[in-house]
C-alpha positions as CSV (number, residue, x, y, z in Angstrom):
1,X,143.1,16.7,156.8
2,X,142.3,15.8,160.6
3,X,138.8,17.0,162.0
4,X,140.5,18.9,164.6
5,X,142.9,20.9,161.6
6,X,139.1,22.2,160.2
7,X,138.2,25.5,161.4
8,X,134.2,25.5,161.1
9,X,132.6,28.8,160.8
10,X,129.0,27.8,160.8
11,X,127.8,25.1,163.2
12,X,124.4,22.7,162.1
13,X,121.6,23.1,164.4
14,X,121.4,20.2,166.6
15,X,118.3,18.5,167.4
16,X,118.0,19.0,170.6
17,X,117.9,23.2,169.9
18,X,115.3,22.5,167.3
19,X,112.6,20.9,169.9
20,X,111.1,24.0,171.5
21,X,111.0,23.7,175.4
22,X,107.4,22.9,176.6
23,X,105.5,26.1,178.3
24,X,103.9,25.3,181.0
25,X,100.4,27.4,181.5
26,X,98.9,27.2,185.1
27,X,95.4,28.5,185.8
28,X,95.4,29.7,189.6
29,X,92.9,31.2,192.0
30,X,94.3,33.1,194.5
31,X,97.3,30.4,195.4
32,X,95.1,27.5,194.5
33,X,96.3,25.8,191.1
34,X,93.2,25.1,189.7
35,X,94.3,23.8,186.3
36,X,97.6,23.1,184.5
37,X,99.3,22.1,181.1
38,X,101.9,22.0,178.9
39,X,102.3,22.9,175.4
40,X,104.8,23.3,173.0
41,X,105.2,25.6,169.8
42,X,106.1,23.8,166.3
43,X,109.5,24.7,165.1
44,X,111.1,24.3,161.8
45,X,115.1,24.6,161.3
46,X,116.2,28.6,161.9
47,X,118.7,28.6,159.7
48,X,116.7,29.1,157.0
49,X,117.7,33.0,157.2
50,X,121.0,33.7,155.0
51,X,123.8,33.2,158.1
52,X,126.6,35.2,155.1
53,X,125.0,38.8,157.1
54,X,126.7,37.8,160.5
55,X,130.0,37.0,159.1
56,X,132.9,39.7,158.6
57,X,132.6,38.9,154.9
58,X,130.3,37.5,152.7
59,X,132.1,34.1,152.0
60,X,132.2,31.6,154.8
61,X,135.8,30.8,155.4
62,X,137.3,27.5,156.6
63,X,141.2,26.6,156.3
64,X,139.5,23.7,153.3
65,X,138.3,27.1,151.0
66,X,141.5,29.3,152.4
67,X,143.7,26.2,150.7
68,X,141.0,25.9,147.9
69,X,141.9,29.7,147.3
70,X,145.9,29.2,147.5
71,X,145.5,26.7,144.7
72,X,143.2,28.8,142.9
73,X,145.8,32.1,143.1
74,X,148.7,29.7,142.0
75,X,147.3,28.3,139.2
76,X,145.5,32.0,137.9
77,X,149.1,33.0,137.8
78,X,150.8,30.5,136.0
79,X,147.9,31.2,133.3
80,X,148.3,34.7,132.8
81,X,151.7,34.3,132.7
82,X,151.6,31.7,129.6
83,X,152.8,28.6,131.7
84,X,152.5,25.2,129.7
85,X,153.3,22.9,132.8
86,X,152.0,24.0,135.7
87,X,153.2,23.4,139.8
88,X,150.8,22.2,142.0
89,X,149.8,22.8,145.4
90,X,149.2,19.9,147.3
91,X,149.1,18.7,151.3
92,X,152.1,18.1,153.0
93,X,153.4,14.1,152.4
94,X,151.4,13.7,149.2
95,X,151.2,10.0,148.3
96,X,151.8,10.6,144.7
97,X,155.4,9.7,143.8
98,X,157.6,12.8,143.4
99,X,158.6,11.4,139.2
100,X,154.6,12.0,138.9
101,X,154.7,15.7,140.1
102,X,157.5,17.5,137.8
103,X,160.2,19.2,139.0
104,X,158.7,21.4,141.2
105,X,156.1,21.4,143.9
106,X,154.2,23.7,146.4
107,X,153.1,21.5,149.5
108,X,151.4,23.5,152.7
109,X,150.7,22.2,156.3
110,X,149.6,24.2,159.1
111,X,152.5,24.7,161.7
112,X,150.2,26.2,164.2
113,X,146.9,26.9,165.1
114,X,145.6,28.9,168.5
115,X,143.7,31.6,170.0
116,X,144.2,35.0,169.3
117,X,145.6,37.6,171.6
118,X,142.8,40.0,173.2
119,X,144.9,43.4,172.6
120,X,145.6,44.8,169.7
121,X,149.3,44.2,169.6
122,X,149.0,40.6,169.8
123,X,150.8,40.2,173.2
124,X,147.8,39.5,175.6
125,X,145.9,37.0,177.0
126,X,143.8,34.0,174.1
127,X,140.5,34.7,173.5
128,X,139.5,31.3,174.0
129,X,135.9,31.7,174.5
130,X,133.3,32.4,172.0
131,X,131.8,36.1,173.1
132,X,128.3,37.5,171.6
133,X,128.5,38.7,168.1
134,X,124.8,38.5,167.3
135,X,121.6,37.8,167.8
136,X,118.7,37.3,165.8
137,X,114.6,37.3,166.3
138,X,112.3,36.0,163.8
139,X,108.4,37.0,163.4
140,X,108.7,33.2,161.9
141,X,110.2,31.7,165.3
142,X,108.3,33.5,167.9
143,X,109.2,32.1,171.2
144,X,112.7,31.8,169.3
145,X,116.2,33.8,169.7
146,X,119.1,32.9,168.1
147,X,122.1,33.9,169.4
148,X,125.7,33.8,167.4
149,X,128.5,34.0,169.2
150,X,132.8,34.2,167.9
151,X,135.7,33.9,168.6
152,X,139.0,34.7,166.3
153,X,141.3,31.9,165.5
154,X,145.5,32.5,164.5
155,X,147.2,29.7,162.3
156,X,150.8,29.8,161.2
157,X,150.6,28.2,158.1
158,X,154.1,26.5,155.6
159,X,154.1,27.1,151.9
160,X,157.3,25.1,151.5
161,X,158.6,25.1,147.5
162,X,160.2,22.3,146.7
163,X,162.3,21.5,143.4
164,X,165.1,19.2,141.7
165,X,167.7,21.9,142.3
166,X,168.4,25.2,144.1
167,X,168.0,27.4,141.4
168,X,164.0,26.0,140.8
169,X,163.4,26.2,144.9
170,X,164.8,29.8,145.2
171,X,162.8,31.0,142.2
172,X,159.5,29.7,143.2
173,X,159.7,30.7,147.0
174,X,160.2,34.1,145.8
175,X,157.7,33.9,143.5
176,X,155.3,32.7,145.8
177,X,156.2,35.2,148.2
178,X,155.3,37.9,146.2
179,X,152.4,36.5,144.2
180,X,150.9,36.1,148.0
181,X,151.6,39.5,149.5
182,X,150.2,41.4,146.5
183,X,147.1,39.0,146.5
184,X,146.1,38.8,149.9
185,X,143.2,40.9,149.3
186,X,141.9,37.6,147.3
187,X,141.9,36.0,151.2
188,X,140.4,39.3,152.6
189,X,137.7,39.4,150.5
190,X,136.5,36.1,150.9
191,X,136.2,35.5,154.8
192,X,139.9,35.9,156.2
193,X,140.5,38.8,158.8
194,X,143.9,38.8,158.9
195,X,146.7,38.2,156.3
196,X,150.4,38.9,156.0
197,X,153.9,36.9,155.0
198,X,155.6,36.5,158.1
199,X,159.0,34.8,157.4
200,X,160.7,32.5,155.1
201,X,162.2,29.4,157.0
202,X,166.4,28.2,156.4
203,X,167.0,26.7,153.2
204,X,167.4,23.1,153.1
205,X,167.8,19.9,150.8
206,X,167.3,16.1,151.7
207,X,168.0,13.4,149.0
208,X,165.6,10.5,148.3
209,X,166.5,7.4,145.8
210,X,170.1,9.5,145.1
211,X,167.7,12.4,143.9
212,X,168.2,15.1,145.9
213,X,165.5,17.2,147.0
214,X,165.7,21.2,147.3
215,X,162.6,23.0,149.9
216,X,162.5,26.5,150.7
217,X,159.7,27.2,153.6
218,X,157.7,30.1,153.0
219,X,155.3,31.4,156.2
220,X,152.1,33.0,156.4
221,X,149.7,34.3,159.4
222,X,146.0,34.2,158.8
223,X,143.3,35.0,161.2
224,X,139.7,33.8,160.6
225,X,136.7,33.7,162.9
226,X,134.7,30.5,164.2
227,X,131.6,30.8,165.1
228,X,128.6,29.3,167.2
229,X,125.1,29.3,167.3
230,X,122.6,28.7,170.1
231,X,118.6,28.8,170.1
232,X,117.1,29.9,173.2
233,X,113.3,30.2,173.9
234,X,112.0,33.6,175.1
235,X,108.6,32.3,176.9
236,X,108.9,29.3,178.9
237,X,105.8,29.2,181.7
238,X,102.4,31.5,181.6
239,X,100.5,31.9,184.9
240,X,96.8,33.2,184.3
241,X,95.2,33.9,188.0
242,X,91.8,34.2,188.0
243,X,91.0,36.2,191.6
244,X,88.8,35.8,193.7
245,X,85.9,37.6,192.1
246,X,86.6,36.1,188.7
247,X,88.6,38.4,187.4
248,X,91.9,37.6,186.3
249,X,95.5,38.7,185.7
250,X,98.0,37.0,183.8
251,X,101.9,37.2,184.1
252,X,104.3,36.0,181.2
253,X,107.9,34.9,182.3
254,X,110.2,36.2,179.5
255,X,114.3,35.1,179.7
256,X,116.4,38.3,178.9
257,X,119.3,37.0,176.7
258,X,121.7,39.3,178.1
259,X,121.0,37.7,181.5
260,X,119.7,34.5,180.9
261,X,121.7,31.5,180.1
C-alpha cells in the first residue's frame, strides 16, 4: 500500500519539538541590562502519557487495522459457519496466481479518499485543516504543552467478490453485504466514526487464460479521524529588574495557547 493511501492517527514526536527552546533570563537595573543568560530545561519524549484518552475510541485506527479487521470479520464468519475452505481477503491485483486462490476471492482497494464535509449533511465545504481537539499539561513537562489537533478523513472503499461463475460472485457479494452491515459495530468500536454500505457497483465478468472471471463490487463509506500533535513551551524569556534601590521585580512572559502560535 502507497504511503500516501495510510491514514496515520498518531504522529512521532519529531526532534526538533523534543529540544526545549532556550529561556533567556536578563538581570536589569532600571533599563540597564546588567547581566544575561540562557538556559534550557531537560526534556524527555511526552508521549510517554497513554495518547488512546484523546481518540474517539480506544483503538487507534488506520485503513492497515480497518483492513486487518475486514479480514478478521470474514474469516470469524466462515468459522462459525463450519466452512472447510475458506475465501480470502486480499489487496486489489494480488500477485498470487488466481489457480492458487480457489474459486472465490474478496480483493478491496480504496476508490477514494478526502476531506469530510463541515455540516452535518455532508454537503459543505472539506475540513481540510486539522482544528484543536486537545491539549495536555504535564507536572512532568513543566515549561511543556501539548497540543492535539484533528481533522476527519472520508474514504470510499471496493469490496469487489470475485468467483469462477455468477452464481459463486452473487452469493458472496450478498453475503458480504450483510455480514458487513450487521457487523459494523466491530469497526465502531475499534476507532472508526463512521460506517455504512453505500452501494453495490454493475455486475461484470472479464476472462483470463479462456477462464472467465465473475466480480461483483460491493461499496462502503468509512470516516476515521487523523490526528496531530505539537509541543509548545509555555515560558520562553524571564526579566528580573533589580531597581534602583536594590529591590527588585520580576516579570515572567507566558504564551497563551489559544493565542499563541
Amino acid at each position: 500500500m502507497a504511503e500516501n493511501e495510510i491514514s496515520k492517527l498518531s504522529e512521532e514526536v519529531t526532534a526538533s519539538l523534543l529540544e526545549d527552546d532556550a529561556v533567556r533570563v536578563y538581570i536589569l537595573d532600571g533599563e540597564t541590562v546588567v547581566s544575561e543568560y540562557s538556559t534550557a530545561q531537560p526534556l524527555s519524549n511526552p508521549y510517554t502519557f497513554d495518547a488512546s484518552h484523546f481518540l474517539p475510541n480506544k483503538q487507534v485506527m488506520d485503513l492497515p487495522k480497518f483492513f486487518s479487521i475486514a479480514a478478521d470479520l470474514i474469516k470469524d464468519a466462515q468459522t462459525r459457519a463450519g466452512a472447510t475452505t475458506f475465501v480470502q481477503l486480499t489487496e486489489e491485483y494480488p500477485p498470487e496466481p488466481f489457480d492458487d486462490i480457489g474459486d472465490e476471492v474478496i480483493v478491496y482497494r480504496v476508490l477514494r479518499r478526502e476531506p469530510a464535509k463541515m455540516n452535518a449533511k455532508g454537503t459543505g465545504r472539506p475540513h481540510r485543516k486539522s482544528t484543536h481537539y486537545y491539549d495536555v499539561i504535564s507536572p512532568e513537562y513543566p515549561n511543556k504543552a501539548v497540543v492535539i489537533e484533528s481533522r476527519p478523513v472520508d474514504h470510499l472503499i471496493e469490496f469487489s467478490c470475485w468467483g469462477k461463475s455468477n452464481k459463486l460472485a452473487n452469493a458472496r457479494a450478498l453475503w458480504l453485504e450483510k455480514l458487513f452491515v450487521n457487523h459494523a459495530w466491530a469497526f465502531t468500536v475499534q476507532g472508526v466514526e463512521r460506517f455504512f454500505w453505500k452501494d453495490r457497483g454493475p455486475d461484470t465478468y472479464m476472462t483470463s487464460g479462456g477462464q472467465r472471471l465473475f466480480y461483483r463490487p460491493v461499496n462502503f463509506f468509512m470516516r476515521l479521524r487523523e490526528f496531530e500533535v505539537k509541543a509548545t513551551s509555555l515560558v520562553r524569556q524571564i526579566k528580573i529588574d533589580w531597581g534602583l534601590a536594590g529591590t527588585y521585580s520580576s516579570e515572567i512572559k507566558v504564551f497563551d495557547l489559544n493565542t499563541d502560535k
